[in-house]
C-alpha positions in Angstrom: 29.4 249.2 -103.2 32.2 251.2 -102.2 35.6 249.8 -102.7 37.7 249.6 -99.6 41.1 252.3 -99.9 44.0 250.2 -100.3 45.9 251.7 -97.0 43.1 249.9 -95.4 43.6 246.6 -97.4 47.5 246.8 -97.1 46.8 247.2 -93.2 44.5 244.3 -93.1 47.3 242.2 -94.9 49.8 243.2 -92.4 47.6 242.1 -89.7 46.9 238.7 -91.0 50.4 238.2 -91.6 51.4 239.3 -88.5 48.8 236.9 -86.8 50.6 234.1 -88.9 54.1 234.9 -87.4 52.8 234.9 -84.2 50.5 231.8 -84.4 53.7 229.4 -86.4 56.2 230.8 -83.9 58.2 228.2 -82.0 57.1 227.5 -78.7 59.8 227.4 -75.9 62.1 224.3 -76.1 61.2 222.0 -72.6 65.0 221.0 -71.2 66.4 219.4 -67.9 69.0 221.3 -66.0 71.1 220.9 -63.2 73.1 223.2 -61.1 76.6 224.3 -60.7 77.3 224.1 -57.0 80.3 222.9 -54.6 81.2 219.6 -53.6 83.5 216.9 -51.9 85.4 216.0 -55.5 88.5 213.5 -56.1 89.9 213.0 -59.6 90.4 209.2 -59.8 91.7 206.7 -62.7 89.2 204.4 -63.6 89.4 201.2 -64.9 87.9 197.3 -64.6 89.9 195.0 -61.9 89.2 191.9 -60.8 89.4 190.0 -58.0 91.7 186.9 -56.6 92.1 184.9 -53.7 95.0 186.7 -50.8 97.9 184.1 -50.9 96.1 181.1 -52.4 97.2 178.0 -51.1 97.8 175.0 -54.0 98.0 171.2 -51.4 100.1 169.1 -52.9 100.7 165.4 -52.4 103.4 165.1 -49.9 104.2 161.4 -51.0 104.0 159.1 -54.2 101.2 157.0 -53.8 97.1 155.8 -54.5 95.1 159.0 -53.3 91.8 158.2 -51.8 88.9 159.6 -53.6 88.3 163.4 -52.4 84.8 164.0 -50.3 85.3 167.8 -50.9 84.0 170.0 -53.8 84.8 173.1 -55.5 83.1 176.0 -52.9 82.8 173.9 -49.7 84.2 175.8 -46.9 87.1 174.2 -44.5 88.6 174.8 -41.4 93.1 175.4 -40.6 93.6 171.3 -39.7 91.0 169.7 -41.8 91.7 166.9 -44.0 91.2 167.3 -47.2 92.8 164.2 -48.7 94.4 161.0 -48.2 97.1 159.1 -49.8 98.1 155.0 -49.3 101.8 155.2 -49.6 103.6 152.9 -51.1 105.9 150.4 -49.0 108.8 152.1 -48.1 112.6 151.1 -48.9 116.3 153.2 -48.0 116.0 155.1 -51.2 112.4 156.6 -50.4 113.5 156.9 -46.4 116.2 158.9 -47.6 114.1 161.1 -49.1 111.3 161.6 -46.2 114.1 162.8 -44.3 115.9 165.3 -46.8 111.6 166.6 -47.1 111.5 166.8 -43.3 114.6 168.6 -43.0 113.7 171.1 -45.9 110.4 171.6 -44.4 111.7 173.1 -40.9 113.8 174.9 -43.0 110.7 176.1 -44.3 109.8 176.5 -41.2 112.6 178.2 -39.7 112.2 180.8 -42.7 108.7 181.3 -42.0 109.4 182.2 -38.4 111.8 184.2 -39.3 109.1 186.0 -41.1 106.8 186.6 -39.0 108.7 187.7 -36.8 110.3 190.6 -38.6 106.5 191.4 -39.7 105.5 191.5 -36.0 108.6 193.7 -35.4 107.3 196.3 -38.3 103.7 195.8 -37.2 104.6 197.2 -33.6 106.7 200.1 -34.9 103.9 201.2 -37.0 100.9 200.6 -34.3 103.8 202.7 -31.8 104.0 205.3 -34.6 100.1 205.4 -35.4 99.4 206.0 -31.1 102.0 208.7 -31.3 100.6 210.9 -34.0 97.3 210.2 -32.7 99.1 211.8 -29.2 99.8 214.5 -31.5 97.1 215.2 -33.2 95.2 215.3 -30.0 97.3 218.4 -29.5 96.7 220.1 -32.0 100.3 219.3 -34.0 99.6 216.8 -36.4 96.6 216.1 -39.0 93.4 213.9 -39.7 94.7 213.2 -43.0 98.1 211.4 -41.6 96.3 209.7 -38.4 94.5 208.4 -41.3 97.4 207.2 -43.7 99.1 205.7 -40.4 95.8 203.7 -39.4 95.9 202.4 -43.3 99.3 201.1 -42.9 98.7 199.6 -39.5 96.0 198.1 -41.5 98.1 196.8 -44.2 101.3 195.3 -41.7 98.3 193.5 -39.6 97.5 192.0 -43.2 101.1 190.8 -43.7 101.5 189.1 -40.0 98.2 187.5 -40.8 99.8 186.4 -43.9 103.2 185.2 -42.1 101.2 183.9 -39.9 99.3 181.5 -42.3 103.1 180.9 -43.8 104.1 179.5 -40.3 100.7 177.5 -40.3 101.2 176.0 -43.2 105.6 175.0 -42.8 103.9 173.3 -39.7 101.7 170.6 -41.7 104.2 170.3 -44.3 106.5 168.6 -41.6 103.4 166.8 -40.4 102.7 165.7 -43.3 106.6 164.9 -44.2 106.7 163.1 -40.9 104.0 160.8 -42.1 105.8 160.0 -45.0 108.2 158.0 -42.7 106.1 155.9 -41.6 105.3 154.3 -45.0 103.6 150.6 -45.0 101.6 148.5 -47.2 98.9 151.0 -49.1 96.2 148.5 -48.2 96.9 149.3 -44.7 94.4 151.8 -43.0 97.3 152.9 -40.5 99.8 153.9 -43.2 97.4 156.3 -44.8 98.5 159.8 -44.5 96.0 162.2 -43.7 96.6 166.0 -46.0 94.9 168.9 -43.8 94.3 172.3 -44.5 97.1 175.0 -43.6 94.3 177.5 -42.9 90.9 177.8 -42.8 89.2 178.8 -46.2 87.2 178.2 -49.1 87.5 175.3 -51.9 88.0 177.2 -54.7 89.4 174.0 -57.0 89.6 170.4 -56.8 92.6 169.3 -59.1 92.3 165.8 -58.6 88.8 164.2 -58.1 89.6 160.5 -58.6 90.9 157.9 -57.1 94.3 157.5 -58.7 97.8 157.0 -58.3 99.9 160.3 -58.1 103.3 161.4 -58.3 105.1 163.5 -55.2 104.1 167.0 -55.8 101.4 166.3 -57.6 98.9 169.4 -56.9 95.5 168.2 -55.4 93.5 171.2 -55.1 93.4 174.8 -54.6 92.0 176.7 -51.6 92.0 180.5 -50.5 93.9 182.5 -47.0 90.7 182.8 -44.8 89.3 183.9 -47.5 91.0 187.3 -48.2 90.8 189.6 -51.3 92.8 191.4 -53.1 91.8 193.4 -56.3 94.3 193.3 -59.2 93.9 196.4 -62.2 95.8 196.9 -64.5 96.5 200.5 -66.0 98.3 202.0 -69.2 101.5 202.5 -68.3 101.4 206.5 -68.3 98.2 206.1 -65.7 99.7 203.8 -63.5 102.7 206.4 -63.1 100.4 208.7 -61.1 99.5 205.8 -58.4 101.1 205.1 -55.7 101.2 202.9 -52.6 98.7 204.2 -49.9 96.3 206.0 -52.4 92.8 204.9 -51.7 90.6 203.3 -54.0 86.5 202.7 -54.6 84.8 199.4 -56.3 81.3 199.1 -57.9 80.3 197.3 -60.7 80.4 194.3 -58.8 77.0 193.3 -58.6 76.0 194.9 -54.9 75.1 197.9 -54.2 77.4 198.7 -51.7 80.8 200.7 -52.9 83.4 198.8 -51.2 86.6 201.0 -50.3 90.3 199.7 -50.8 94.2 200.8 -50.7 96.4 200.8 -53.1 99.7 198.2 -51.6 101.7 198.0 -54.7 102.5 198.8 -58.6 104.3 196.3 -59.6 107.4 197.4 -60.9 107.1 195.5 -64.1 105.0 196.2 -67.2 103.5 193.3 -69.7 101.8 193.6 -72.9 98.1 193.5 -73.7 96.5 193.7 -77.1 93.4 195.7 -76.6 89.9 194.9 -78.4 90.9 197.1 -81.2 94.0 194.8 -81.9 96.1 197.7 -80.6 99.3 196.6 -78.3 99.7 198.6 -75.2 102.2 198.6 -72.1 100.1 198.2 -69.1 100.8 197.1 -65.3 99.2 195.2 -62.4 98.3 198.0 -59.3 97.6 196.0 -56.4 94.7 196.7 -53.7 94.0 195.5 -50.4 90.1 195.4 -49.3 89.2 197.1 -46.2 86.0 194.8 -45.3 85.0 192.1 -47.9 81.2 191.8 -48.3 79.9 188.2 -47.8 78.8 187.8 -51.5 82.0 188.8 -53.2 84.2 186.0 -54.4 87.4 185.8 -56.0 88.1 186.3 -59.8 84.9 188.7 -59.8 84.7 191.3 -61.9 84.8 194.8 -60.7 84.9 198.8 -61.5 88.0 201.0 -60.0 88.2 204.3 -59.1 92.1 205.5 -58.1 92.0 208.3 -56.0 94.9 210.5 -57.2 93.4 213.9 -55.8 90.7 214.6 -53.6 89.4 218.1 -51.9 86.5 220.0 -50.2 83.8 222.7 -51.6 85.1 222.5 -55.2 82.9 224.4 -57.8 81.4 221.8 -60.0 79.4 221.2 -63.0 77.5 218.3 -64.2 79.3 216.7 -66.9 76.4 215.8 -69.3 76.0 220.2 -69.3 79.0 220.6 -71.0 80.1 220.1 -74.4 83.6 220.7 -76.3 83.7 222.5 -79.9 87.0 223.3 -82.0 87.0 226.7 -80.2 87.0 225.1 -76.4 84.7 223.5 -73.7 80.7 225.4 -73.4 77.2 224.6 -71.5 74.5 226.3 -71.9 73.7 229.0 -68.7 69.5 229.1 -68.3 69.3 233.0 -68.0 65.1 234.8 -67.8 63.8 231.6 -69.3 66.5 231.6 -72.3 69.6 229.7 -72.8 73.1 231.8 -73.0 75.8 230.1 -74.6 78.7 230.1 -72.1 82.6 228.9 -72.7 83.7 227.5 -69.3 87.7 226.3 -68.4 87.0 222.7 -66.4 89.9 220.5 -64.6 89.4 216.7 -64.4 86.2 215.2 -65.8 84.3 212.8 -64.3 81.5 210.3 -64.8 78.5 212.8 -62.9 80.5 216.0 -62.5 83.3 217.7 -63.7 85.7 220.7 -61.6 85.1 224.0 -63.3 88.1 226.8 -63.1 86.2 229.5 -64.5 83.3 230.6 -66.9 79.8 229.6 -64.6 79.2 230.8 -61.0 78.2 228.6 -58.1 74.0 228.6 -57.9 73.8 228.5 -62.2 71.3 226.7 -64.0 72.8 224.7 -66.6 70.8 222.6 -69.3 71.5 218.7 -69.1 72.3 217.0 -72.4 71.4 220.2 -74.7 69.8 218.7 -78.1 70.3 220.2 -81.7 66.9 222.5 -80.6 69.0 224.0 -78.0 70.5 227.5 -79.4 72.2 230.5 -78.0 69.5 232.7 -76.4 66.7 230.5 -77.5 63.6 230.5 -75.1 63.4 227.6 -72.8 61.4 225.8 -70.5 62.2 223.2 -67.2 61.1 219.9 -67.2 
């Protein structure tokens, strides 16, 4: 038998081995992408708020004597004049006469003061609602823009707030010296008629009942605790060197808190004073309340609920963005990888603020790119891939 000339067998071998390489060769690596494109974008501050009852309202005994045992409990709803408690005061005599009347003159003080409040809050609320019509006038013309008709209708919105709160204020000066007045006419505790009768300054919610026995109490003696028509306001606080790019007016979005609705607020104050907080890594840091003011409450949020903040601090239209799980930072700078002919191209992009889903882009990737999502270890520079 005729042996076979080696070019042949050294061809045959490069064949087979040539078969191998093709047959072990990696097949392309299957990735998700997502695509750079423009969008409505804000860069915000986040951070976890809560929320708390608008001007809480703590009723007090007005008097020294046996309170009645409460019929109300934590979460029942009440209406501006209910009663919510009632005392049997004691018999009176000159000292305790004396002192109804000093109460009943320091309550219409209060009262006096409380007017005097809402009146100036009234005054400011027209001025504002005047000022709001005119730039409307004006930007009916052509001479003034959306973005200011818009700031103007937010702090109409927020001086409404504040009469409402005066308002309340006023409401509740008024029952003090009802309920001052009753003090007066003090008899025998056994006596149905001397009974004082607490009511509600303004309609609300229950949030806690202080005292729920029957028991004698003190003058001041704080009964329970109920909320401003039930109003909401959202209280985060921020790091110091965040807070000091807030301000008053600047618009803020909620989640987190259970629905699924994103409920939309305004920034009213940052309190001008910081407090300490040790964080959960046992590191202390300077941070400070912002205050927000909710511009519709949904039914099923109550106070001291937890929520999930977003701060507006910059906002703007068609903005070239990228998704954020694309990118990736390395000692040299920020990449993603660019899905070019079915391969991926390594590609260094320059971003602006980051955010949870998507993140501004400056420069690097073009508007209409395909960019792979979370790139694994498999991911390379011009490795062949393939789309989910």
């Amino acid at each position: 038998m005729a042996k076979m000339p080696r070019w042949i067998q050294l061809s045959l071998l490069v064949l087979v081995l040539a078969g191998l390489v093709w047959l072990l060769r990696p097949g392309p690596v299957e990735v998700e992408v997502g695509v750079v494109e423009r969008r409505d974008y804000f860069e915000a501050i986040e951070a976890q708020g809560r929320t708390r009852a608008r001007n809480p309202y703590v009723i007090t005994a007005p008097v020294a004597g046996r309170l009645l045992r409460p019929a109300l409990d934590e979460g029942d709803s009440i209406e501006a004049g209910q009663i919510v408690a009632v005392i049997a005061p004691s018999p009176q005599d000159q000292r305790s006469s004396a002192y109804a009347e000093a109460s009943l003159a320091a309550a219409e003080a209060r009262l006096s003061s409380a007017e005097a409040s809402l009146q100036e809050t009234r005054s400011a609320y027209q001025r504002i609602e005047r000022e709001r019509q005119r730039r409307e006038q004006l930007f009916s013309n052509g001479l003034s823009s959306e973005e200011e008709i818009e700031l103007y209708r937010q702090m109409e919105a927020a001086e409404l707030a504040r009469v409402q709160s005066a308002e309340a204020a006023v409401a509740a000066a008024r029952a003090d010296i009802e309920s001052t007045r009753a003090l007066l006419l003090g008899t025998d505790s056994d006596s149905s008629e001397g009974r004082i009768e607490i009511r509600a300054p303004v309609a609300g919610t229950v949030y806690r009942v202080l005292e729920s026995n029957e028991r004698v109490v003190q003058a001041g003696t704080p009964l329970m605790e109920t909320s401003n028509q039930d109003s909401l306001e959202v209280v985060i606080d921020l790091l110091t060197q965040e807070a000091v790019q807030v301000s008053a007016g600047d618009t803020v979005y909620l989640a987190g808190w259970g629905g699924d609705q994103t409920i939309s607020a305004m920034v009213r104050q940052v309190e001008p004073q910081a407090f300490t907080k040790i964080s959960a890594l046992g590191v202390e840091e300077q941070r400070v309340n912002v205050i927000a003011d909710l511009f519709q409450r949904p039914e099923e949020l109550g106070a001291e609920y937890r929520v999930e903040a977003a701060i507006v601090t910059w906002q703007g239209q068609e903005v070239l963005t990228i998704p954020t799980s694309a990118i990736f930072q390395s000692p040299s700078g920020w990449y993603c990888y660019v899905v070019n002919e079915g391969r991926a191209n390594l590609t260094p992009v320059t971003i602006g603020s980051r955010g949870r889903e998507f993140t501004r882009v400056i420069a690097g990737v073009e508007e209409g790119d395909r960019v792979i999502l979370y790139p694994s270890d498999l991911v390379a520079d011009d490795v062949a891939v393939s789309l989910d």
